[in-house]
C-alpha positions as CSV (number, residue, x, y, z in Angstrom):
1,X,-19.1,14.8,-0.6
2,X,-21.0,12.0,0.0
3,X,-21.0,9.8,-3.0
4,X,-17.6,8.4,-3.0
5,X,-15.8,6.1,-5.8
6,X,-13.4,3.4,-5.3
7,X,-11.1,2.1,-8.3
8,X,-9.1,-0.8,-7.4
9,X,-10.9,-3.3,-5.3
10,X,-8.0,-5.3,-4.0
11,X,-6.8,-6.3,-0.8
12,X,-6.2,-2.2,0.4
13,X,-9.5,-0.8,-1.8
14,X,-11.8,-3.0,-0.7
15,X,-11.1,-2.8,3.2
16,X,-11.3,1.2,2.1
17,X,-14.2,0.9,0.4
18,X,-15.9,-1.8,3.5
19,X,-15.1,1.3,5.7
20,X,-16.4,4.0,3.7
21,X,-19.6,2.5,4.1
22,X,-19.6,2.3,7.1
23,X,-19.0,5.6,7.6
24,X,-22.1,6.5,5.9
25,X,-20.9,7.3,2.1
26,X,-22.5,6.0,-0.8
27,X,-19.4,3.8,-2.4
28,X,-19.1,3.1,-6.1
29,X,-16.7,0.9,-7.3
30,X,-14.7,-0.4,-10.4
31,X,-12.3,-3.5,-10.9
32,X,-11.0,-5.2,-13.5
33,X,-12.1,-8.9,-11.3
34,X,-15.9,-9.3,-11.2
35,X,-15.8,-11.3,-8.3
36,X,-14.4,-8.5,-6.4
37,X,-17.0,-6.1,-8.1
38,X,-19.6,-8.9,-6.8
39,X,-18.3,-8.8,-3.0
40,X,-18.4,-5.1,-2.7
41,X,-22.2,-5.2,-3.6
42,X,-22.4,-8.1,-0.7
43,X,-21.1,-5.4,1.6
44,X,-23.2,-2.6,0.7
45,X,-21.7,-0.8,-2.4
46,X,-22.4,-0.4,-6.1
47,X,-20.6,-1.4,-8.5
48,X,-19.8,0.6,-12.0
49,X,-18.5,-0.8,-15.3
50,X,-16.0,2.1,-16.2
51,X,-13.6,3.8,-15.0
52,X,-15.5,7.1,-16.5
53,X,-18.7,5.6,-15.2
54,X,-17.4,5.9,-11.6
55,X,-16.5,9.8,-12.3
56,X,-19.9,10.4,-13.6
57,X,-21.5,9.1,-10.3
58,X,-19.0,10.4,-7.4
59,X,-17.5,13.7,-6.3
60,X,-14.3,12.0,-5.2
61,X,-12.5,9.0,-6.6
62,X,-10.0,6.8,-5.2
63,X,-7.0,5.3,-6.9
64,X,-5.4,2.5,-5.6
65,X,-4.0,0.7,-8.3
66,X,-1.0,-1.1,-8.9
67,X,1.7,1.8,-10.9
68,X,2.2,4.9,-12.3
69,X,1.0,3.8,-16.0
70,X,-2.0,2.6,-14.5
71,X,-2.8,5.3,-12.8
72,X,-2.4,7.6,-15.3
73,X,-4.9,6.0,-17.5
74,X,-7.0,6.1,-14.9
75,X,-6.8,9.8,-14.2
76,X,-7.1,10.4,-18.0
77,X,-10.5,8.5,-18.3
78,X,-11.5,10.7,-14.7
79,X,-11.2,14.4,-15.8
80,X,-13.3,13.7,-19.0
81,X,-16.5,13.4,-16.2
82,X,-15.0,15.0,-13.0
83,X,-13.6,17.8,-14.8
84,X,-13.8,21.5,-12.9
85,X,-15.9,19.4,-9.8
86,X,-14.2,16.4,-8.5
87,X,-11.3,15.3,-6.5
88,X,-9.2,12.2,-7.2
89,X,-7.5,10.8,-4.0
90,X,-4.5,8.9,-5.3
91,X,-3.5,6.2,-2.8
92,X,-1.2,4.2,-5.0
93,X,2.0,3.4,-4.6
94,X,4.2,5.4,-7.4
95,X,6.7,7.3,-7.8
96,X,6.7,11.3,-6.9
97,X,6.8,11.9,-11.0
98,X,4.4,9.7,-11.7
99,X,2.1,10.8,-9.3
100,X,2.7,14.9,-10.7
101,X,2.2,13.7,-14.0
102,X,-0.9,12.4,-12.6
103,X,-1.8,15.7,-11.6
104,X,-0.7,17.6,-14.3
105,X,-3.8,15.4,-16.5
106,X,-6.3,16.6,-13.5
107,X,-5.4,20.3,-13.0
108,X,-5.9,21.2,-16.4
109,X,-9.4,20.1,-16.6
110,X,-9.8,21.9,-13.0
111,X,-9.9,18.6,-11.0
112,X,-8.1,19.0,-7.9
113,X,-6.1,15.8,-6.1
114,X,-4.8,14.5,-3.0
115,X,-1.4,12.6,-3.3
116,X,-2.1,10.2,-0.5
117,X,0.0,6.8,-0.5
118,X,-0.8,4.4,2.3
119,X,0.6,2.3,5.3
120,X,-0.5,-0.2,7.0
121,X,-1.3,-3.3,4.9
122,X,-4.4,-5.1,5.0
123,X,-5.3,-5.1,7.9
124,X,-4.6,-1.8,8.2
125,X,-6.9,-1.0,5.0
126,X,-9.9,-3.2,6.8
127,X,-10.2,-1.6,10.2
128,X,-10.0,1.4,9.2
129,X,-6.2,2.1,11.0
130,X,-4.2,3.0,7.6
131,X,-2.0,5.9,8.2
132,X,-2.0,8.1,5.4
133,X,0.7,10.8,4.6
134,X,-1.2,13.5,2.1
135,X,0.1,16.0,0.4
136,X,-2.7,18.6,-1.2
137,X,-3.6,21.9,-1.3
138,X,-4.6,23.1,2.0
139,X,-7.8,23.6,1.0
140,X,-8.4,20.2,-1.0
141,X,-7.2,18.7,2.3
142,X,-9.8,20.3,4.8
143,X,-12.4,19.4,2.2
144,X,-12.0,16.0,2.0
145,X,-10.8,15.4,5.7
146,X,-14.0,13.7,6.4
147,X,-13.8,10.9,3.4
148,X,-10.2,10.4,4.8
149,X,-11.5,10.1,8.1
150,X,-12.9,6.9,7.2
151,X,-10.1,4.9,6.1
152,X,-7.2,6.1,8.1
153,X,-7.0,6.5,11.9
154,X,-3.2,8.6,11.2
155,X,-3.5,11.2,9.1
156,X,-0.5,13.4,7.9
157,X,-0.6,15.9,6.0
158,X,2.9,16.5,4.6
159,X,3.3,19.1,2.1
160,X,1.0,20.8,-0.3
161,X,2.9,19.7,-3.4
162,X,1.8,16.2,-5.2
163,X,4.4,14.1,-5.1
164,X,5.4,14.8,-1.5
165,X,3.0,12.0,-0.1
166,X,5.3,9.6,-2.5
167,X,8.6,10.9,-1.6
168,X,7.6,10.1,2.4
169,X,5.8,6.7,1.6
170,X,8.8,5.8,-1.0
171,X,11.7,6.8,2.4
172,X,9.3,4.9,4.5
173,X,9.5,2.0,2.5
174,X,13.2,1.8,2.8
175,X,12.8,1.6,6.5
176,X,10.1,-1.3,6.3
177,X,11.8,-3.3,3.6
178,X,15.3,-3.4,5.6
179,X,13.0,-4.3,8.7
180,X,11.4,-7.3,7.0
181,X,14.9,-8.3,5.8
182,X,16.3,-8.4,9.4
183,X,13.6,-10.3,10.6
184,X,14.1,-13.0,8.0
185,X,18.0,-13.2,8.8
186,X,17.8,-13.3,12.6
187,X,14.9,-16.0,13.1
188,X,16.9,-18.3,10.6
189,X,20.1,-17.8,12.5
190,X,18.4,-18.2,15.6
191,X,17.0,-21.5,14.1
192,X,19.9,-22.9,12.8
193,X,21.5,-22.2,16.0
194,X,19.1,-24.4,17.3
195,X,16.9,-22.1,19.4
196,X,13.3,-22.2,19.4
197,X,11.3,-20.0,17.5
198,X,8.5,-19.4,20.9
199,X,12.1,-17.9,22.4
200,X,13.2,-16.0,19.5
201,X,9.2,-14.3,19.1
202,X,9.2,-13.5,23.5
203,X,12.8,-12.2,23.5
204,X,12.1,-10.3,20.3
205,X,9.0,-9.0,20.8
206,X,10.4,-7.8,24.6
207,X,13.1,-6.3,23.5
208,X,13.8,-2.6,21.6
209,X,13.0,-4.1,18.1
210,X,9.7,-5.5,19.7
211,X,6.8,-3.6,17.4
212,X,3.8,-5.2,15.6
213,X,5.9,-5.3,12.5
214,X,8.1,-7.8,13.7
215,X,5.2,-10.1,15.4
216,X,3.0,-10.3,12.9
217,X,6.4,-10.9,10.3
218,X,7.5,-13.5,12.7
219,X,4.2,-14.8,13.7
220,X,3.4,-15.5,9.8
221,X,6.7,-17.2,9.1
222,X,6.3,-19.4,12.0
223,X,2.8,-20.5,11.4
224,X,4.4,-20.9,7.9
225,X,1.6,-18.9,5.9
226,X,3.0,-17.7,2.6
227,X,0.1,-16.9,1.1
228,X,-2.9,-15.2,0.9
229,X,-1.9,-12.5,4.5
230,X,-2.3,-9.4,2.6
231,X,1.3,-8.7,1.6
232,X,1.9,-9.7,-1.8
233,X,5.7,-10.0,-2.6
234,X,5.4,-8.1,-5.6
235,X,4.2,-4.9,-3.8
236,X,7.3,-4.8,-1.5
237,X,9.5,-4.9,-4.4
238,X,7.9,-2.7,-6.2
239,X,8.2,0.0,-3.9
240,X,11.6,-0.6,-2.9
241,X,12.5,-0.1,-6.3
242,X,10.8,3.1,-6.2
243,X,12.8,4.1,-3.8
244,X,16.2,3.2,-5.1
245,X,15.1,4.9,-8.1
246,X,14.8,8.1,-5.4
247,X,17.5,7.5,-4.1
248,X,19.7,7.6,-7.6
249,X,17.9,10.7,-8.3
250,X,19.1,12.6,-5.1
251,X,22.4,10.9,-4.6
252,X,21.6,9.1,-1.5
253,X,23.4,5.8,-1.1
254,X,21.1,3.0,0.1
255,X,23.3,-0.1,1.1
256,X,21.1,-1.8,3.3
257,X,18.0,-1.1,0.9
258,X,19.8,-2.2,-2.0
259,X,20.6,-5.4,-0.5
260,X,17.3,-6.1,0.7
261,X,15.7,-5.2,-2.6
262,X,18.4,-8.0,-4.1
263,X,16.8,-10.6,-1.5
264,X,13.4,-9.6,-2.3
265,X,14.9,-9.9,-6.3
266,X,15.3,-14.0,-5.2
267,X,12.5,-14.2,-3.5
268,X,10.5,-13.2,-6.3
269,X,12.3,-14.9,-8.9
270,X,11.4,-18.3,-6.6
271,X,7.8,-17.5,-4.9
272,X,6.3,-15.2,-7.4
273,X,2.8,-16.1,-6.6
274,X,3.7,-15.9,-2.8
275,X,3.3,-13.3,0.1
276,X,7.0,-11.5,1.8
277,X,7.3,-13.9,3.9
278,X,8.2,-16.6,1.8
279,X,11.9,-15.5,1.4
280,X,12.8,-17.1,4.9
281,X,12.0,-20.3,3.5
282,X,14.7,-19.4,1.0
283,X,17.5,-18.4,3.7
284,X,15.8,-22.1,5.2
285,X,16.9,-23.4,2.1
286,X,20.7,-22.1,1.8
287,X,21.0,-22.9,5.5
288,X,19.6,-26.2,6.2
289,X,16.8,-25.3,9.0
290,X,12.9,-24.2,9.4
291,X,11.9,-21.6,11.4
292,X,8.6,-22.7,13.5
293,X,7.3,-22.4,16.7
């Protein structure tokens, strides 16, 4: 497989798309934005002006769009051109039935799929270091090991039914989410408390909780950039929502998760068009203080 497509050119697809070029694949790629169809010529792809015109020029196709309607549509306009040849590599964000109704649509036109959500943000998606947790057929897996190769520097292969690679990222995301949520709640009482935020960042960062989560959280918030690092408010809710909605479904209570999808609620009610970060400036706000260096 070495003509490779790419739908969704966003922050995540086109780092994935930068690096499957560099690893020697012919990339094609579709977005809705021509200036990001624009800047993946600049860096050595092509660009296609269909969804459908992607499947007719790849043998594998990766989704990373925003949710499960999307994607489905997506998949549906795929099989007409991929069908009984091609593999879609789902990367998206969904939840586990979204993402086997997604399959359903492929397998019966014979197009097989890798359910492969991502971690790792941005950066991650740029230098390659995204750890993705697939979930495939066996044999759908070792074929396209070498495309996934190129993105992702942790590869995990969980299970071999779609919708397994959700259920992980969707129990991950609980774990992050909370995380970010901590971080916000201990610099600001650390702030108000009238310690220094260089303190807070060494002591942290030193300490069992120290991880490159938390420094690039904290180092964000204290160089106060809201906007524009990769980490788009919306996403973060999104998923934590998907995993509530899990979570309902198996009978698994999430305190801390619900509360910190609440906070992440606020946050997006007052910084919609901002990055996670931005709801420590609203603890700032209820407390009186700023956390900075």
């Amino acid at each position: 497989m070495k003509k490779v497509g790419v739908i969704g050119l966003g922050n995540m697809g086109m780092g994935m798309a930068k690096n499957l070029i560099k690893s020697g694949f012919s990339v094609i790629g579709f977005d809705l934005d021509d200036k990001r169809l624009l800047k993946l010529k600049e860096n050595g792809g092509s660009t296609a002006t269909s969804t459908v015109q992607v499947g007719e020029k790849t043998d594998a196709v990766f989704v990373m769009v925003m949710n499960g309607e999307q994607v489905k549509a997506v998949v549906s306009d795929l099989v007409t051109v991929l069908k009984d040849r091609g593999t879609i590599i789902l990367t998206s964000t969904i939840t586990p039935e979204e993402a086997r109704e997604a399959y359903a649509i492929a397998d019966i036109e014979g197009v097989a799929m890798l359910d492969s959500p991502v971690s790792g943000g941005m950066d991650g998606a740029h230098n390659g270091t995204l750890t993705l947790m697939t979930a495939a057929k066996k044999s759908v897996f070792d074929d396209c090991i070498k495309i996934l190769e190129a993105v992702s520097s942790n590869i995990f292969h969980v299970g071999e039914e779609i919708g397994e690679g959700q259920t992980v990222k969707a129990s991950l995301q609980v774990f992050i989410g909370v995380s970010f949520t901590a971080i916000f709640e201990s610099l600001v009482l650390g702030s108000k408390a009238g310690i220094k935020g260089q303190i807070l960042y060494d002591v942290f960062s030193a300490s069992g909780v120290g991880s490159p989560l938390f420094k690039n959280c904290a180092g964000l918030i204290m160089d106060r950039k809201f906007k524009n690092t990769g980490s788009h408010i919306s996403t973060m809710y999104k998923d934590l929502g998907i995993s509530l909605n899990m979570a309902k479904k198996n009978g698994v209570p999430l305190f801390t998760a619900g509360a910190a999808y609440e906070l992440f609620q606020a946050g997006i009610s007052m910084f919609p068009d901002e990055d996670n970060w931005s709801i420590v400036k609203l603890l700032e706000q209820i407390s009186g203080t700023e956390v900075h260096w």
